[in-house]
C-alpha positions in Angstrom: -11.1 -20.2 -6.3 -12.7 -23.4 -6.5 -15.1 -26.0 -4.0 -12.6 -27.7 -2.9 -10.0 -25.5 -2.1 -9.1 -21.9 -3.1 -7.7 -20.2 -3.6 23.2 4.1 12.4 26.2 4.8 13.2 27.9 5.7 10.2 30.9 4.8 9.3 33.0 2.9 7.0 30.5 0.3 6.2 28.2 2.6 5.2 30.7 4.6 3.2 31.8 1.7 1.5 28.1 0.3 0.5 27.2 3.8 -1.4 31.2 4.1 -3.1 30.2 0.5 -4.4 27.0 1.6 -6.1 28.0 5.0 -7.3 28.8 3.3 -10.8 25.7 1.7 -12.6 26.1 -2.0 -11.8 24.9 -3.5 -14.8 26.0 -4.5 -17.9 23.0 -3.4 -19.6 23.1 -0.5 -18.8 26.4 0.3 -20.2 25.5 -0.6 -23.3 24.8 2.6 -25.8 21.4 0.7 -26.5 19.3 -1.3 -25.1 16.8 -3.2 -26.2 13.2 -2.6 -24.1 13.6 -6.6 -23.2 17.0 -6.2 -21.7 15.7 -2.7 -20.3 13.0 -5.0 -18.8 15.1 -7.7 -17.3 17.4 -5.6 -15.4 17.9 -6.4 -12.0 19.6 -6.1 -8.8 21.2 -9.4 -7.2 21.6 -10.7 -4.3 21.5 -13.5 -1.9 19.3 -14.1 1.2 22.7 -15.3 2.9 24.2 -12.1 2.6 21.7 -10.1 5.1 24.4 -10.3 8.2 27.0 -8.6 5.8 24.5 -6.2 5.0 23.4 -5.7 8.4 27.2 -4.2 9.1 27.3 -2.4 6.0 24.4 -0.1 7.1 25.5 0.1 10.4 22.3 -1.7 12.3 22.8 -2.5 16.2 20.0 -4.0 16.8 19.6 -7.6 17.8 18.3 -8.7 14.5 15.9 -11.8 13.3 16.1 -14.6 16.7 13.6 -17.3 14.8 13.2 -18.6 11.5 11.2 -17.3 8.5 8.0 -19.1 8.9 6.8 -21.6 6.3 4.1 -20.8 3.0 0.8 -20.7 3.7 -3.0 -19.4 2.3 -6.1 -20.2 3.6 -7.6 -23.7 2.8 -11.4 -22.8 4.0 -12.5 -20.5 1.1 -15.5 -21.4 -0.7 -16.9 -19.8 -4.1 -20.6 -19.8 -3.4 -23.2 -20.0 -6.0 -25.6 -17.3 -4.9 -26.3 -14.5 -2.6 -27.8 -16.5 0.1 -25.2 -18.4 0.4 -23.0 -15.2 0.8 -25.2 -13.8 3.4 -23.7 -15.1 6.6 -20.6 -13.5 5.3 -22.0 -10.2 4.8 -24.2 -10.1 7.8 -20.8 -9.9 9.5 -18.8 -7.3 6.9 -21.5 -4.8 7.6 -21.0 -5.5 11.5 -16.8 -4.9 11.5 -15.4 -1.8 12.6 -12.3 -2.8 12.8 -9.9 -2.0 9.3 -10.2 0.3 6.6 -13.4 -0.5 5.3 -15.7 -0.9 8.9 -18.6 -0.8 7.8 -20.2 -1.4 11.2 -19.6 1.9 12.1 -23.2 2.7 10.3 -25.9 3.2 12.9 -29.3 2.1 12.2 -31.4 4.8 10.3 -28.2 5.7 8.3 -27.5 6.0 4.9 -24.4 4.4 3.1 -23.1 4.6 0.2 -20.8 2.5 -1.6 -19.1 3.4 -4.9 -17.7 0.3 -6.6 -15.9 0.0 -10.3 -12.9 2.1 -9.7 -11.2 1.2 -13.3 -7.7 0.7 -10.6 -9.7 -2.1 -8.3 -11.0 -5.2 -9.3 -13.4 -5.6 -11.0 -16.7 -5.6 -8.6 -18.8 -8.6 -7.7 -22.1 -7.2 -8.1 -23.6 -10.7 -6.7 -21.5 -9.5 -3.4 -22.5 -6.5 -3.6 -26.1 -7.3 -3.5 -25.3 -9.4 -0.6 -23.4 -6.3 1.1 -26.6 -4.3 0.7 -29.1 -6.9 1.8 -27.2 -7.2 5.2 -27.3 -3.4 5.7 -30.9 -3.1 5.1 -31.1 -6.1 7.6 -29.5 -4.1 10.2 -31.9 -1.1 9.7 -29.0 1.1 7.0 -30.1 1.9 3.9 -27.5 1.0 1.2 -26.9 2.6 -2.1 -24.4 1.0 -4.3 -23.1 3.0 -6.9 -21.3 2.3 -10.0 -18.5 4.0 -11.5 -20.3 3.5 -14.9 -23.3 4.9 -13.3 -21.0 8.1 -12.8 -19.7 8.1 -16.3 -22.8 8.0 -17.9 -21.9 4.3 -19.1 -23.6 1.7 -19.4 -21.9 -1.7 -17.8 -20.9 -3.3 -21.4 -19.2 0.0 -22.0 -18.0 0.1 -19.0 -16.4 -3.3 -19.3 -14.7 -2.5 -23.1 -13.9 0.5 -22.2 -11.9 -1.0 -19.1 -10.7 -4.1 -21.6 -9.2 -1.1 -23.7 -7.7 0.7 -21.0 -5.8 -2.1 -19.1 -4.0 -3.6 -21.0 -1.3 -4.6 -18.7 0.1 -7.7 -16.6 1.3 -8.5 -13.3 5.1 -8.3 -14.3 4.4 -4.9 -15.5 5.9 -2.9 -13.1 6.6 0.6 -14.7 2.6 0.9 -14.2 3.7 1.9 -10.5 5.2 5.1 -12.0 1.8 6.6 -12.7 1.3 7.1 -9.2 3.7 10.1 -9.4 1.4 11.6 -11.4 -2.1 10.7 -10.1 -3.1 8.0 -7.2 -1.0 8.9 -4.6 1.4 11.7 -5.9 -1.5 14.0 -6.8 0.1 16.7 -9.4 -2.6 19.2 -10.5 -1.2 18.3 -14.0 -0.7 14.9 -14.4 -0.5 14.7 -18.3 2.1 17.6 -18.3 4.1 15.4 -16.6 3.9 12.2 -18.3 5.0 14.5 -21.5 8.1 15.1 -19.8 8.5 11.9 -19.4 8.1 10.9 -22.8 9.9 13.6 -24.2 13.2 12.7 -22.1 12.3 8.4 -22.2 10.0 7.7 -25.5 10.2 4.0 -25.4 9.8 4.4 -21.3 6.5 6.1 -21.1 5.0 4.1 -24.0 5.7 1.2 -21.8 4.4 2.6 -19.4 1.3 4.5 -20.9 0.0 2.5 -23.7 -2.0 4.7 -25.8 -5.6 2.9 -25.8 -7.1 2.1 -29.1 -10.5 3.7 -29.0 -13.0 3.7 -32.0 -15.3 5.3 -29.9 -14.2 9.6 -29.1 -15.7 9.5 -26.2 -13.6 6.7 -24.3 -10.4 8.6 -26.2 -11.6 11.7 -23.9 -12.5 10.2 -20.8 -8.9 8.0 -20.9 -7.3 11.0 -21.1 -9.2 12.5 -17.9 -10.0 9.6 -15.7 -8.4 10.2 -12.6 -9.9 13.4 -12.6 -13.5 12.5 -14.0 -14.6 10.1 -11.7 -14.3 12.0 -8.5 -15.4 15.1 -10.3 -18.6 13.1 -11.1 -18.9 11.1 -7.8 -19.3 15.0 -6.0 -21.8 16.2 -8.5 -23.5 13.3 -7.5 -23.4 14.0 -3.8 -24.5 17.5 -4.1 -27.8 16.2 -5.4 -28.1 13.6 -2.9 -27.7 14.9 0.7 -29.6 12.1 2.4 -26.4 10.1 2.2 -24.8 9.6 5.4 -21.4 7.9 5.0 -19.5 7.5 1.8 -17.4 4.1 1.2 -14.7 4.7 -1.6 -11.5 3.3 -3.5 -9.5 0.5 -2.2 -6.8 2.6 -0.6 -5.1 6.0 0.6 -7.9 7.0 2.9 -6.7 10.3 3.8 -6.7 11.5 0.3 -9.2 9.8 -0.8 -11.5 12.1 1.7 -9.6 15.4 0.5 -11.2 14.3 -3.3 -14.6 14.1 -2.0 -13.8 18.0 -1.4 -16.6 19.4 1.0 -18.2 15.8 1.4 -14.9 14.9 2.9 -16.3 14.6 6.7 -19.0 11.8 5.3 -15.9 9.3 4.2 -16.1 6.6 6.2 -13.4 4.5 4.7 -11.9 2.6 1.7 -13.8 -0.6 0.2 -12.4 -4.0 0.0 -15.2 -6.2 -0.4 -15.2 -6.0 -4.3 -15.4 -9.6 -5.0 -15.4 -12.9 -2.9 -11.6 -13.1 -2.2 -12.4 -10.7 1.3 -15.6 -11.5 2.1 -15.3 -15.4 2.6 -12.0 -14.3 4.2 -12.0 -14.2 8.0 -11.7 -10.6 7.9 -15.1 -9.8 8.3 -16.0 -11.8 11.2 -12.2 -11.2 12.8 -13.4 -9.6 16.2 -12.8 -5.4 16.0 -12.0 -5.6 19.7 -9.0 -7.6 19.2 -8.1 -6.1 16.0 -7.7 -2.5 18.2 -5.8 -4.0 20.9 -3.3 -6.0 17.9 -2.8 -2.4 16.5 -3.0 -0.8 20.3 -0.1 -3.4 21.1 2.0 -2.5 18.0 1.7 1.3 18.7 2.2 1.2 22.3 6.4 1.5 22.7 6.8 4.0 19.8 6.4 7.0 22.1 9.6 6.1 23.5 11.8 5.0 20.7 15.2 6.6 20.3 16.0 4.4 17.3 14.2 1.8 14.7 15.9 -0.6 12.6 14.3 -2.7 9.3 15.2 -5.8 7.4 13.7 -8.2 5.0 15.2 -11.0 3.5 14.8 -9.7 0.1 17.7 -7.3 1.2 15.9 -4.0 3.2 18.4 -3.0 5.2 18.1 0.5 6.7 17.8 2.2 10.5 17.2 5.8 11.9 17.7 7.7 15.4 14.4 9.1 16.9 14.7 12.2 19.1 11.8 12.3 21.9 9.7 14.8 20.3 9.5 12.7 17.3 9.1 9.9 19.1 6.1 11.3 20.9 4.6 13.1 17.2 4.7 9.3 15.7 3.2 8.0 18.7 0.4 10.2 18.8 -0.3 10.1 14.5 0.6 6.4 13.6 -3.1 5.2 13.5 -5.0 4.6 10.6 -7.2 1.5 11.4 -5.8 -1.5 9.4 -2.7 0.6 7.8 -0.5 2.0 10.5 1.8 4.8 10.1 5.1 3.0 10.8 7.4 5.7 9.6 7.4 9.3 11.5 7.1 11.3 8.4 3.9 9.7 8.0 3.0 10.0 11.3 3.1 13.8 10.9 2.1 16.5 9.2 -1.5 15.9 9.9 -3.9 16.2 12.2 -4.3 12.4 13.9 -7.1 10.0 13.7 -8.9 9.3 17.0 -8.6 5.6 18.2 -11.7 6.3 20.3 -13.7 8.0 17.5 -12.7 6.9 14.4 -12.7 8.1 11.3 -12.9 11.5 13.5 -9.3 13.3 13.2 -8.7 16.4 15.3 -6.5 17.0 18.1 -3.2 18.8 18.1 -1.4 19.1 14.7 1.7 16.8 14.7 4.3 19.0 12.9 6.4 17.3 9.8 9.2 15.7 10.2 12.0 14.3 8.7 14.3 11.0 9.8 17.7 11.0 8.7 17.5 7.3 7.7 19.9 5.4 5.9 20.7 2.2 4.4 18.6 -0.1 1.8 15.0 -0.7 0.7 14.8 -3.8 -1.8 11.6 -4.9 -3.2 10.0 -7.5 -6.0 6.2 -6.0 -5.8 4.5 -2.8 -5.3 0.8 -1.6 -5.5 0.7 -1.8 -9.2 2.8 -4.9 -9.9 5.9 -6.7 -9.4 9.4 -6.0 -10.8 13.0 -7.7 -11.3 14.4 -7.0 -7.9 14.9 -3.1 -7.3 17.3 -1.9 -4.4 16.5 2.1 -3.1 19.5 3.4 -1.6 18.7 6.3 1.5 21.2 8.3 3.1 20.1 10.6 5.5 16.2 10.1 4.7 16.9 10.9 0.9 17.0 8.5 -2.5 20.7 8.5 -3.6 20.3 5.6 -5.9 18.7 3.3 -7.6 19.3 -0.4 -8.7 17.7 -2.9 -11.2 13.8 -2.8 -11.3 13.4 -3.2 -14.7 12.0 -0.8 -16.1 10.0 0.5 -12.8 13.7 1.0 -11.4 14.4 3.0 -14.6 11.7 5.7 -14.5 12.6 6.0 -10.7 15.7 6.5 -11.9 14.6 8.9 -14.5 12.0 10.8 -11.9 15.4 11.9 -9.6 15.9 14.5 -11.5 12.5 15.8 -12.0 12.7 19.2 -12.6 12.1 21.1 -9.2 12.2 17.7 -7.0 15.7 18.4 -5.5 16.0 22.0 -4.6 12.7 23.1 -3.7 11.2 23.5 0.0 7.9 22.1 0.4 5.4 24.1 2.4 6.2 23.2 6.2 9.1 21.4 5.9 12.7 22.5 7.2 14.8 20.4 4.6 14.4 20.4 0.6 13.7 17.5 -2.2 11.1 15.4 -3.1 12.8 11.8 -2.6 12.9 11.3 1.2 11.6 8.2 2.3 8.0 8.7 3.8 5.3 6.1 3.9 5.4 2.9 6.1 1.7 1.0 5.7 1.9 -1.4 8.1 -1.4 -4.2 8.0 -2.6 -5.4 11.1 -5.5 -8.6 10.1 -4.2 -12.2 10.1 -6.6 -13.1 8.2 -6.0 -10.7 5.2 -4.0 -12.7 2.3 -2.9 -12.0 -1.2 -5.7 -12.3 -3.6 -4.9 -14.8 -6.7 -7.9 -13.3 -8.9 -6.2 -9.9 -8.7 -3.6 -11.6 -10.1 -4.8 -12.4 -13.3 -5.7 -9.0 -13.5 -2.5 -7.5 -13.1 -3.2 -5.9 -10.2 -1.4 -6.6 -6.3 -3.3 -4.2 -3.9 -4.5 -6.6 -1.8 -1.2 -8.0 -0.5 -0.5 -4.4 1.2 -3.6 -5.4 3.8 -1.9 -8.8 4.6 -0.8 -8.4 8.2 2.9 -7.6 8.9 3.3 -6.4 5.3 5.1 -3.2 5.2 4.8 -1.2 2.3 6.9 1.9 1.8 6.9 5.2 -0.5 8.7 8.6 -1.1 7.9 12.0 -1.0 7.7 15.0 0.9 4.3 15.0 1.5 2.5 17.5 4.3 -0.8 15.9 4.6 -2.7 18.8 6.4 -1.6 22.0 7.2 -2.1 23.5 10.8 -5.2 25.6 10.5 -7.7 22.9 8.5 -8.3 20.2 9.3 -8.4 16.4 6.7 -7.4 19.1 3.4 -5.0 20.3 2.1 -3.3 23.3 3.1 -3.5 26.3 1.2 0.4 26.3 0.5 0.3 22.6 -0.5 -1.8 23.5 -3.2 -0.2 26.9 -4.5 3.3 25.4 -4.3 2.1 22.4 -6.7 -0.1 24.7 -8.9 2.1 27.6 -9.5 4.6 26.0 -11.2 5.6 25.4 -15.0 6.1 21.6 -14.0 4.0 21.0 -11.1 5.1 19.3 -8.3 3.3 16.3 -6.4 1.7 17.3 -3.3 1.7 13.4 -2.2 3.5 10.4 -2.0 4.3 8.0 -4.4 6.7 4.7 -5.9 5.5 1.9 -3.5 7.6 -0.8 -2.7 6.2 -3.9 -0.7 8.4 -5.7 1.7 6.1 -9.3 2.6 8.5 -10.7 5.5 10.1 -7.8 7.2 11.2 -7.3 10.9 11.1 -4.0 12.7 13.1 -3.5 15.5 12.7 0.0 18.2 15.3 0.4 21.0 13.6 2.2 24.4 15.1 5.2 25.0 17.6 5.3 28.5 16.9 1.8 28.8 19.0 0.2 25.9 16.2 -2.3 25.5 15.1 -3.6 22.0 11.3 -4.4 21.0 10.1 -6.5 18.1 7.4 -4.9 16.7 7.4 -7.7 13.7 9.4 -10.3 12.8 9.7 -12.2 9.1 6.3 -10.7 9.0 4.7 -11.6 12.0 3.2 -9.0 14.4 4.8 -9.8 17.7 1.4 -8.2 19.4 -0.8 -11.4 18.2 1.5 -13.6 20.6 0.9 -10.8 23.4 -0.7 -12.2 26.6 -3.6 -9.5 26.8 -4.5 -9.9 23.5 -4.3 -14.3 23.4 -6.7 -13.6 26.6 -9.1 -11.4 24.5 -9.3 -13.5 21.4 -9.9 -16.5 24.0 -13.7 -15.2 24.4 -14.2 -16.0 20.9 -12.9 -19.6 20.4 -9.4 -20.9 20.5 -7.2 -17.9 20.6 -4.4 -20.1 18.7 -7.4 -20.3 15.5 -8.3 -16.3 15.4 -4.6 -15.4 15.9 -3.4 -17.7 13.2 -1.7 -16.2 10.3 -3.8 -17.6 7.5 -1.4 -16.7 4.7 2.6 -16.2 4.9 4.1 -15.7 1.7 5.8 -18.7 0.0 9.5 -17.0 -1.1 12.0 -19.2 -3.5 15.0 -19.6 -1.8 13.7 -18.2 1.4 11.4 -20.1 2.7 10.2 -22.4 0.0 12.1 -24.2 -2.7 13.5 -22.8 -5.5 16.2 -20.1 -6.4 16.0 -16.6 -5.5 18.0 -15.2 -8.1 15.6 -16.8 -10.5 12.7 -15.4 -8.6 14.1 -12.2 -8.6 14.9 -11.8 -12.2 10.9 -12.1 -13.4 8.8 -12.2 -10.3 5.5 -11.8 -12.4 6.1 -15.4 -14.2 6.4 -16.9 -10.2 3.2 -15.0 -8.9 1.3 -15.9 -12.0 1.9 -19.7 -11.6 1.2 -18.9 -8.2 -2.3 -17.9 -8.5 -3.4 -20.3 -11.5 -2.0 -23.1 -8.8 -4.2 -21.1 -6.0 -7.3 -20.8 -8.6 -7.2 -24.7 -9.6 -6.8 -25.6 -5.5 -3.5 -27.5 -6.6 -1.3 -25.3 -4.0 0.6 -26.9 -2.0 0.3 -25.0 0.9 -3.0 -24.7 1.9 -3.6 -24.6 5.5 -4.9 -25.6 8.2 
């Protein structure tokens, strides 16, 4: 960032689409062995040109795309300010938006927040923003705590900092890293290392890859690698249950729902995730984008999916894939598809939980929304994820399960690998009606304008940001039952024997993100025949929306707040280039990306 500029009818088709990827595609992989460079570079190609073939392959019906991907941009108005006064207008309005997954405005004067920043999977915090963050609080009568992970650890901040050096030791292109969250993040097995050994002992060269042993002189950061996703939490409620003055608890960058479940017994004090780790968010928009408008955006989006009988996806990266709704899943994913900022845009989602109020949020209650289960089919193909990107990776669903795998490098691999997890095929999990593991489940839709792709992150080797960027989709497997029916926001009793009574345990989550950055989603209204664009190339159709244009207009020039302020800039899609090259080392391409973002030399910088 710099001064001047910063940063299903099946059928044949069908048929015919799985009997051509039964066989492994590439030459690579029929060879007796590879090399972990050509296990690296494998891919899966395609063409943009091909999507109306596709379309018929998979059996869609919908209308499809009617206007044309939208051209590159990022945000030209970010500054990098040189102290925290100059950061304060900014803040004054973070700690006022309750709108999002981190709305911190939800803090009432004579309340006490904490914050807990250094999360060795974020960014790396700020602490000039976060002294900003705490000033504004204390302006508007909430006391602030900010607290470190090294604080928790018992570290001290140059540990902290070699430690984390040691421990990441990863890039951007490394996308295997995304296979972790099987284990931990998102997939939460009660014995994460057990699994990793299984892993290694079927893949050697795979899970060192993946899981770099770090090369500590010190014992203690040899111990605490081998238990961090376990210690800080551990240590962050030991902290809590000295400190019960604290009011609201802001944690982690993501996955809110579980992210409450690990504060155990403090879980009703979460208030939300925390994106305001370094400047990239908070001399966004974001902060300042009016919440009221923001709800009526995700209010808009929501509104038809009550009465959906079908929903269709594409991307021009190759997703492909649609699914018949019946009307009591129609009315379950209605009633659980908000999550402020991240919408549940998949049924399966949707349900198995008790829902989030819109009125009260973060308050959940209500009637439990039973799982479910679409039979989807067709294609999800991807080039990023949470953790990083990857050579282009196609999922193949048929009837809501994984059936195959293409390309990925070596992230498409361990996927690959994972399908046959022991237990992941033929067991039941608690409260559902079919078996397996691999049925498609997450759809995080984000729903701010103003969000964009962080360049810094970049660097880091780390891409959560781009999953808050408006009209990204991101998507995930599992069989994951959020809640059972008697508790509500925990874990149900059989979640957690089925997952800990096991010689290989079992996740109890989701897990294996893929992002699609330009997708359409399409929902016909039942008895009526009538299709509705929820989001097209990207683009939530609800920021055009009359009632919400009228809305904005209080605030200035409706056509300004709505903007998109960053689409992504695709070779051969909508920016020059080739795709296929793109798609064979997507890290190289985002890494120039962000160096040309950093130095203000990008080219599309708007307005």
């Amino acid at each position: 960032m710099t001064a001047t500029g910063p940063i299903l009818h099946a059928g044949i088709g069908i048929a015919a689409a799985f009997a051509a990827i039964a066989a492994l595609p590439d030459a690579i992989l029929a060879q007796s062995n590879p090399t972990l460079d050509q296990r690296k570079a494998l891919y899966a190609a395609w063409s943009p040109d091909q999507m109306a073939q596709r379309r018929k392959e998979f059996g869609l019906i919908g209308p499809g795309t009617t206007k044309p991907v939208p051209a590159p941009a990022f945000p030209s108005y970010l500054k990098k300010p040189d102290s925290i006064e100059a950061l304060m207008p900014q803040a004054r309005a973070a700690v006022r938006q309750t709108g999002g997954r981190t709305p911190l405005g939800l803090a009432d004067p004579g309340k006490h927040v904490l914050i807990v920043v250094g999360e060795i999977r974020d960014t790396k915090p700020d602490m000039m923003v976060q002294e900003a963050i705490k000033r504004a609080y204390e302006e508007r009568g909430v006391k602030c705590t900010i607290l470190t992970v090294w604080d928790l650890l018992a570290l001290s901040e140059q540990e902290y900092l070699e430690f984390r050096e040691g421990i990441r030791t990863y890039t951007i292109g490394d996308g295997q890293r995304e296979l972790e969250s099987f284990f931990t993040t998102t997939g939460f097995m009660p014995n994460a290392q057990k699994g990793r050994d299984w892993v290694a002992g079927k893949d050697p060269e795979l899970a060192r890859a993946t899981w770099p042993v770090a090369k500590f002189t010190n014992e203690r950061f040899v111990k605490l690698a081998k238990e961090l996703f376990e210690a800080s939490p551990n240590a962050l409620v030991a902290w809590l249950d000295k400190h019960p003055e604290i009011d609201w608890i802001v944690w982690r960058s993501g996955n809110r729902p579980n992210s409450r479940k690990m504060l155990r017994h403090h879980g009703e004090r979460f208030l939300g995730n925390y994106t305001y780790l370094n400047l990239y968010d908070l001399m966004s928009q974001v902060p300042a984008f009016p919440s009221d408008v923001w709800r009526l955006v995700e209010t808009k989006t929501m509104e038809p999916l009550a009465f959906v009988d079908r929903a269709e996806v594409t991307d021009p990266e190759g997703t492909a894939f649609g699914y018949d709704v019946d009307e009591a899943m129609a009315k379950n994913w209605n009633a659980g598809v908000y999550n402020q900022g991240h919408l549940y845009m998949y049924p399966a989602q949707a349900t198995g939980r008790f829902p989030y109020s819109i009125i009260e949020y973060p308050t959940m209650g209500g009637a439990y929304l039973p799982p479910v289960q679409p039979e989807t089919t067709g294609v999800i193909a991807s080039t990023t994820s949470h953790a990083a990107t990857h050579p282009r990776m196609e999922v193949f669903i048929e009837k809501g399960r994984v059936k195959q795998v293409k390309g990925g490098g070596l992230y498409g691999e361990g996927i690959r690998l994972l399908l046959n997890y022991p237990g992941s095929n033929e067991s039941l999990w608690p409260f559902q009606k079919k078996p397996g593991y691999w049925w498609l489940y997450e759809a995080g839709l984000g729903t701010n304008p103003k969000y964009f792709k962080h360049p810094g992150e970049v660097g880091e080797g780390n891409n959560l940001s781009e999953r808050n960027v408006a009209g990204v989709v991101h998507w995930a497997l599992g069989s994951e039952v959020s809640m059972g029916p008697d508790k509500v926001g925990e874990w149900a009793a059989e979640s957690e024997a089925f997952t800990s009574q096991r010689d290989i345990p079992l996740p109890k989550g989701h897990s294996l993100h893929q992002h699609n950055l330009m997708p359409t989603m399409q929902v016909r209204i039942r008895d009526l025949d009538q299709w509705v664009t929820l989001i097209e190339h990207g683009g939530l159709t609800a920021l055009q929306d009359t009632y919400v244009r009228a809305l904005a207009s209080r605030y200035g020039n409706p056509n300004e707040i709505l903007r998109r302020d960053y689409v992504t800039a695709m070779p051969g899609i909508n920016a020059p280039g080739s795709y296929d090259q793109y798609a064979r080392n997507p890290g190289a391409y985002w890494t120039k990306w962000a160096e040309s973002v950093e130095a203000g030399t990008y080219q599309y910088f708007k307005p």
